[in-house]
N, C-alpha and C positions, 0 to 999 in steps of 0.2 A: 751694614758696616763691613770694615773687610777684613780678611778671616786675621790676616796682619795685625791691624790694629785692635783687634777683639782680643786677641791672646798678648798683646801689649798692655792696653787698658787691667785687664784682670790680672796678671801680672804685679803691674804698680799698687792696682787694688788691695792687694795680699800683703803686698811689700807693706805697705802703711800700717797692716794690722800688725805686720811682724814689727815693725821700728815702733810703736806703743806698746810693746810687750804681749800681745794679748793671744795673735798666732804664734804658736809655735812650730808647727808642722805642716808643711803643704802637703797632701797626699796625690792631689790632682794630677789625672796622666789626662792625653789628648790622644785619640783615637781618628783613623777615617776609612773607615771598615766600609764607604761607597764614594764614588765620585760625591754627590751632591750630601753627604751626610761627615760629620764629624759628633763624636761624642766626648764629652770629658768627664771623668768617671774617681771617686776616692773620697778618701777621708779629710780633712783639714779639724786637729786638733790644737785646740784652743788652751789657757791656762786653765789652773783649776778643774782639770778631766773632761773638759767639755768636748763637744766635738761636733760635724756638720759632716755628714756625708752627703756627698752630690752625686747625683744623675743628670747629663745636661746632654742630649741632643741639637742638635744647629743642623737648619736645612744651609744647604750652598746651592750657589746659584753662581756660574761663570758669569761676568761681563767684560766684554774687551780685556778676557786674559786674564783677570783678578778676581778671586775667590769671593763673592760676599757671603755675609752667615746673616742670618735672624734666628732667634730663639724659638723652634719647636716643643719640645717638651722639657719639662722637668721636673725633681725630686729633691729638695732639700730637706734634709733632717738634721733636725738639732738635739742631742740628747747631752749625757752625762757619761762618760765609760764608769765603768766599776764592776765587781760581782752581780752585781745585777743594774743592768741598763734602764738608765731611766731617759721616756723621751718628753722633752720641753716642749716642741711644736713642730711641726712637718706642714712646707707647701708642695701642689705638686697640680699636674692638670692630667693626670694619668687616667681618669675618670670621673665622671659629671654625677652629681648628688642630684639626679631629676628629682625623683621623690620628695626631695626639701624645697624644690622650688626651685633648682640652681640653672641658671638659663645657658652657662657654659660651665670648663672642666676646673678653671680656676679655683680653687680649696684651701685652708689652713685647717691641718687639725692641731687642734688643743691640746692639751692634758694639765690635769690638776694636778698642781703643785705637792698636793696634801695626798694624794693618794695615789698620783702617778699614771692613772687611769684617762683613758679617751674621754672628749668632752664632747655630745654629740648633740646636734649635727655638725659637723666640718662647717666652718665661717666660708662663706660665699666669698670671695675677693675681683672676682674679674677677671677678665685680659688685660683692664689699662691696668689696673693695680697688680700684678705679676711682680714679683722682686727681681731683682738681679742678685745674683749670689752675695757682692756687697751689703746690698740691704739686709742681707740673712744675714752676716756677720755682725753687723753693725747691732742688728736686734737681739742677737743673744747674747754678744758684748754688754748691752743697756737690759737685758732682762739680769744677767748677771750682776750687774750694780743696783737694780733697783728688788730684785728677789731671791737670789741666789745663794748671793755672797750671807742673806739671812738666816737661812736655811740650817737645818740640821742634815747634814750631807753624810752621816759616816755610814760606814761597810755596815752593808748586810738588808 
């Protein structure tokens, strides 16, 4: 995709979450700290204290003049802000779970709801199955309607 249309798409993407109420903050900056590398790096806080901070590396690749990206690495994490951080789920390919069997880096970790605690081992997900940062939006959006909003959330 090109680097253009990639930062258009996510863009619009953000924009929908903001027009249903649900983002409220982009924190997202765009970096290209090498020729062939761009990084996009922050916070995006959501209603009710939620939030997603992202890690995204994009390789580039010139063709006839125009930037393309593919998705290199990444880190999404989805918690809760407060006096004490609680996190909901985190994908990322920053390191491969051999030991569990994982035949690439692709990972979800978990955490109990009830206790706040890692859930282990990290869920296997793949390379086809990799999110785009939408998906991450979209699944904590729908974790927040389907367990969140049930919750006993207060300080401390």
């Amino acid at each position: 995709m090109l680097l253009d249309t990639y930062r258009q798409v996510l863009a619009r993407r953000i924009e929908d979450f903001y027009d249903e109420g649900f983002v409220h903050d982009n924190g997202l900056a765009f970096r290209e700290p090498r020729a062939d590398r761009v990084v996009i790096k922050g916070r995006i806080r959501c209603q009710n204290d939620l939030f997603i901070d992202v890690e995204m590396t994009l390789a580039v690749r010139v063709v006839r003049g125009r930037k393309q990206v593919r998705l290199a690495r990444y880190k999404y994490h989805a918690g809760i802000e407060g006096p004490q951080v609680r996190s909901i789920f985190r994908y990322d390919n920053s390191h491969a779970h051999i030991g569990e069997g994982q035949p690439d880096p692709h990972h979800k970790h978990r955490f109990d709801h009830t206790t706040w605690k890692e859930v282990t081992p990290p869920e296997w997900i793949g390379e086809a199955r990799a999110p785009h940062l939408s998906d991450v939006i979209e699944e904590l959006r729908d974790w927040w309607e389907t367990t969140g909003r049930h919750l006993d959330l207060g300080q401390g």
